[in-house]
C-alpha positions as CSV (number, residue, x, y, z in Angstrom):
1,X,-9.5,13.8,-10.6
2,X,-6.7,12.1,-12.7
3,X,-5.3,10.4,-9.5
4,X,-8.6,9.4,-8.1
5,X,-9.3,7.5,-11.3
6,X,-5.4,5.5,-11.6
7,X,-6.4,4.8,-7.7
8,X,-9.5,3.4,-8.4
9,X,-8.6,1.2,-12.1
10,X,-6.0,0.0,-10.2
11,X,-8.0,-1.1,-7.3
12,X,-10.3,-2.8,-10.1
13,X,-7.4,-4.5,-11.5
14,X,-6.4,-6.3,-8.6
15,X,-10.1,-8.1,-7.9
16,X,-10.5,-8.9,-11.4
17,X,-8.8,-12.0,-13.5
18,X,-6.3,-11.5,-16.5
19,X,-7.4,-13.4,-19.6
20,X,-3.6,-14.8,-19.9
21,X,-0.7,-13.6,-17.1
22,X,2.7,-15.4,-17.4
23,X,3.9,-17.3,-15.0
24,X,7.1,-16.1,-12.7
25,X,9.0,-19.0,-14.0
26,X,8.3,-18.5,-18.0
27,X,7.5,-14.6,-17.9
28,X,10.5,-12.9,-20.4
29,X,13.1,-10.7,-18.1
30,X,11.2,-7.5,-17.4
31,X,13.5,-4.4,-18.0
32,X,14.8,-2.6,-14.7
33,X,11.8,-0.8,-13.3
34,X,9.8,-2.0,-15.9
35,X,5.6,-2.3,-14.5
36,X,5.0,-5.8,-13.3
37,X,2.1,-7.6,-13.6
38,X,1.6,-11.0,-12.0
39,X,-0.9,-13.2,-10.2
40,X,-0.8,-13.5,-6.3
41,X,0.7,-16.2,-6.0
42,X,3.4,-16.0,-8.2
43,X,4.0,-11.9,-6.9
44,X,4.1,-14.3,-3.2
45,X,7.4,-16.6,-4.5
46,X,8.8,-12.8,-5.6
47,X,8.5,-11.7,-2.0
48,X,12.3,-13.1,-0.6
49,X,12.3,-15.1,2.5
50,X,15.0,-13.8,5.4
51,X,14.9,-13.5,9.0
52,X,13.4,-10.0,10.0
53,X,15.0,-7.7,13.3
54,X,13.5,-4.2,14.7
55,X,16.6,-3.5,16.1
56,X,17.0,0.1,16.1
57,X,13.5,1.4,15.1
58,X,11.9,4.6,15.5
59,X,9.0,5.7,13.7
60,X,11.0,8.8,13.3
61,X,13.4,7.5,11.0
62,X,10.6,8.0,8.3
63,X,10.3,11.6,7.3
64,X,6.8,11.8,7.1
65,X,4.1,13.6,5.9
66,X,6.3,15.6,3.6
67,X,5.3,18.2,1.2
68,X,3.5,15.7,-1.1
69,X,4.2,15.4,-5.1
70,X,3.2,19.1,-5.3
71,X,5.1,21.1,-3.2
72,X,3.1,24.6,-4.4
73,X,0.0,23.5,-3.3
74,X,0.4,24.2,0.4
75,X,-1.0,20.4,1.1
76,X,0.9,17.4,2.4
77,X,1.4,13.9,1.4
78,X,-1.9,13.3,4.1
79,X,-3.9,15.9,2.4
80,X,-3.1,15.3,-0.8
81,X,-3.9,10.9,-0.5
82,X,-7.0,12.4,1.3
83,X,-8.3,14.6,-2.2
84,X,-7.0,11.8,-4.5
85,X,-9.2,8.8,-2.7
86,X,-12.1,11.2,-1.9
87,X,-15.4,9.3,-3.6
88,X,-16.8,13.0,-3.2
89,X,-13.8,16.0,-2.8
90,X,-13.5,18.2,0.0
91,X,-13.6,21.6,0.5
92,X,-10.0,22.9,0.5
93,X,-9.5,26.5,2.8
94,X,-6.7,28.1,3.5
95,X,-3.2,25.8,4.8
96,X,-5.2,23.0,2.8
97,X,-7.5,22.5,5.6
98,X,-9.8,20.3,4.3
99,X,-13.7,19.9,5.5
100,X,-16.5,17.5,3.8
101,X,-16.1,15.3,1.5
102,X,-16.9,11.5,1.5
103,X,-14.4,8.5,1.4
104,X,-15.1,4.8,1.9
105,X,-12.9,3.3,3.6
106,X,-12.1,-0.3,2.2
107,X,-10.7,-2.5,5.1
108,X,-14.2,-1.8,6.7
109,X,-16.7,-0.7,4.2
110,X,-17.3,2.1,6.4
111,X,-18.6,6.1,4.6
112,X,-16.4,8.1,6.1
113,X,-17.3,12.4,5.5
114,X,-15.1,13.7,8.1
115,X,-11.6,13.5,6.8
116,X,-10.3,14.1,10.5
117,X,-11.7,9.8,11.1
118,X,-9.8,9.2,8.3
119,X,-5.8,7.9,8.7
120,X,-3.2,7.1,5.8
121,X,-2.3,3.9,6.4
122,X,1.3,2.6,5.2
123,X,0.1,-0.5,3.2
124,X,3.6,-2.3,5.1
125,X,4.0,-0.7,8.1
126,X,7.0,1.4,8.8
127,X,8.1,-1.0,11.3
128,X,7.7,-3.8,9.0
129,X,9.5,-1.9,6.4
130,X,12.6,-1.5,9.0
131,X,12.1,-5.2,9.3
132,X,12.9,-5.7,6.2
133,X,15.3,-4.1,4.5
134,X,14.7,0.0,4.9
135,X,16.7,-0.2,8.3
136,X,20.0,-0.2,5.5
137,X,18.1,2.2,3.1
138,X,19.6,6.1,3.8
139,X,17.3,8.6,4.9
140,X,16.0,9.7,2.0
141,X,14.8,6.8,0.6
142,X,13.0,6.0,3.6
143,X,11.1,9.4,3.3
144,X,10.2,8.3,0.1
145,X,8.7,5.3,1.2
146,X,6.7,6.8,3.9
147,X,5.3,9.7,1.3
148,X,5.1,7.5,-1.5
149,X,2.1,8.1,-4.0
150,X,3.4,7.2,-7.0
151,X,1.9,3.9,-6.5
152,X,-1.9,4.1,-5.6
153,X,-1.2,1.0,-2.9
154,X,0.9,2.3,-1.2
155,X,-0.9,4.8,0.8
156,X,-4.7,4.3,1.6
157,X,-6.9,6.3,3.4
158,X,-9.0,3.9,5.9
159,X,-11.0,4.5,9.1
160,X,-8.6,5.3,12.0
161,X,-10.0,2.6,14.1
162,X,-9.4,0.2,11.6
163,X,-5.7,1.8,10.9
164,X,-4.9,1.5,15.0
165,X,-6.2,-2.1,15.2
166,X,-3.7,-2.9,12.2
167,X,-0.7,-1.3,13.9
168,X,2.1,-2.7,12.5
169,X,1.1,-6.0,12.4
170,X,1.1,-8.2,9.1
171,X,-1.1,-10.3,7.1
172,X,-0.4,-13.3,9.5
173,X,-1.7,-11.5,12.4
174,X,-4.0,-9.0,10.8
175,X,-6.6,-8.9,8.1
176,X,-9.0,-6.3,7.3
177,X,-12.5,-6.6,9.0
178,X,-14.2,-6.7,5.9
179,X,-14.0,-10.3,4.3
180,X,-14.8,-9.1,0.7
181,X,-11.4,-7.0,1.6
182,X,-8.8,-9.6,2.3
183,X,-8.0,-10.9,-1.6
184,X,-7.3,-6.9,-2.5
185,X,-5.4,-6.2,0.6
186,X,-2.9,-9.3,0.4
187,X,-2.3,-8.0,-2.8
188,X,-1.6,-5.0,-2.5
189,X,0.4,-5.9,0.9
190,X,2.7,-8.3,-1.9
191,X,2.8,-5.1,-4.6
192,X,4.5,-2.8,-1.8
193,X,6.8,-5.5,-0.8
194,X,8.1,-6.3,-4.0
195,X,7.7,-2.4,-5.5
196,X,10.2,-1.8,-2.8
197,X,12.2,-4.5,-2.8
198,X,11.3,-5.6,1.0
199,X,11.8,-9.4,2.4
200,X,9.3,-11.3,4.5
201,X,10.1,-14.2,7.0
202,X,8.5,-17.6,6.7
203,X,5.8,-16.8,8.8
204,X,4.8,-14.5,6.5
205,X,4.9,-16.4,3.1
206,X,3.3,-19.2,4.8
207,X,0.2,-16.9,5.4
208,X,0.2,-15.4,1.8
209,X,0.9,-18.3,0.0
210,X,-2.6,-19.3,2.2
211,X,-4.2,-16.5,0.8
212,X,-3.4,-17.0,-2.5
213,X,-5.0,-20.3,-2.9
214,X,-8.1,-18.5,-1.5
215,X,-7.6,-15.6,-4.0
216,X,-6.6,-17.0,-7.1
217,X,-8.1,-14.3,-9.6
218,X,-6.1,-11.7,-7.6
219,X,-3.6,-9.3,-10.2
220,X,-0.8,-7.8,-8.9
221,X,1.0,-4.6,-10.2
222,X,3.5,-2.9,-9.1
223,X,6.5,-0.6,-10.3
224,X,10.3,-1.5,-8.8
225,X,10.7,1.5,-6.9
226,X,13.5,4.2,-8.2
């Protein structure tokens, strides 16, 4: 119940405008992993700017699903995004198989109460991740990324056709279906990036920095990843 609730303020947070938010440029020095919280556009000149390269991806250089942030419960990092973004929770048998339930899925504003039409989307693709910095990260910290729920953005649980048309492509080639969607996902597509310390190429700012002017009572928050 906790984690459904920091999932879903957070959510709130990011569609909803601060009364005062410093600017990037006169904001004091934050500690090191210190919570951030800034407007879209100024998370956007955060993001760094370098060239990206695939070379030498595979999807299974990202341990995933792991054995979640409980590792007594028998569920994995899937299971356990599925229960924590559930609007209604599912039943929970044996080998946390879970049945029932109801989730809506945000890119698409689709009900979904199967959790088998459901994927866990990365919010940046693994192979935008590898992009962009995780191809020099070690092992384990790219198994941390792919399992990572100790930011609610990170992982969402969408409709699998709207997951598979996403693929790994990026806000310049991709946006959610929904309209009413786009403002949240761009932020929340900024959050990871900066959270773990990922670049973007030009293409990419360009398109955010679009997005921004569009979405200009956008929040961002995110936590420097350990």
């Amino acid at each position: 119940m906790i984690k459904n609730l920091v999932r879903g303020a957070t959510a709130l947070c990011l569609a909803l405008s601060p009364l005062v938010l410093p600017s990037a440029a006169t904001a004091a020095p934050a500690a090191p992993n210190a919570a951030q919280v800034l407007n879209l556009a100024d998370a956007v000149d955060l993001v760094p700017v370098a060239d990206e390269s695939r070379t030498g991806y595979t999807r299974d250089k990202f341990k995933h699903w792991n054995t979640g942030l409980d590792a007594t419960d028998g569920c994995n990092t899937r299971a356990e995004v599925l229960q924590a973004e559930a609007v209604e929770s599912p039943a929970v048998a044996a080998d946390c198989k879970l049945s029932g339930g109801l989730w809506v899925s945000y890119y698409d504003g689709q009900e979904v109460n199967d959790p088998g039409k459901l994927d866990i989307d990365h919010m940046v693709p693994l192979a935008e991740a590898w992009d962009s910095g995780a191809s020099a990260w070690d092992a384990k910290r790219r198994e941390a990324y792919a399992n990572d729920q100790d930011a609610a953005v990170s992982l969402v649980a969408v409709t699998a056709r709207s997951n598979r048309a996403k693929a790994d492509r990026d806000p310049a080639e991709w946006m959610p279906p929904l309209p009413e969607a786009h403002c949240r996902y761009v932020g929340e597509w900024a959050a990871t990036k900066l959270r773990w310390g990922l670049s973007a190429d030009q293409a990419k700012i360009d398109a955010l920095k679009v997005y921004a002017e569009a979405c200009e009572t956008t929040v961002v928050h995110y936590t420097p990843a350990l």
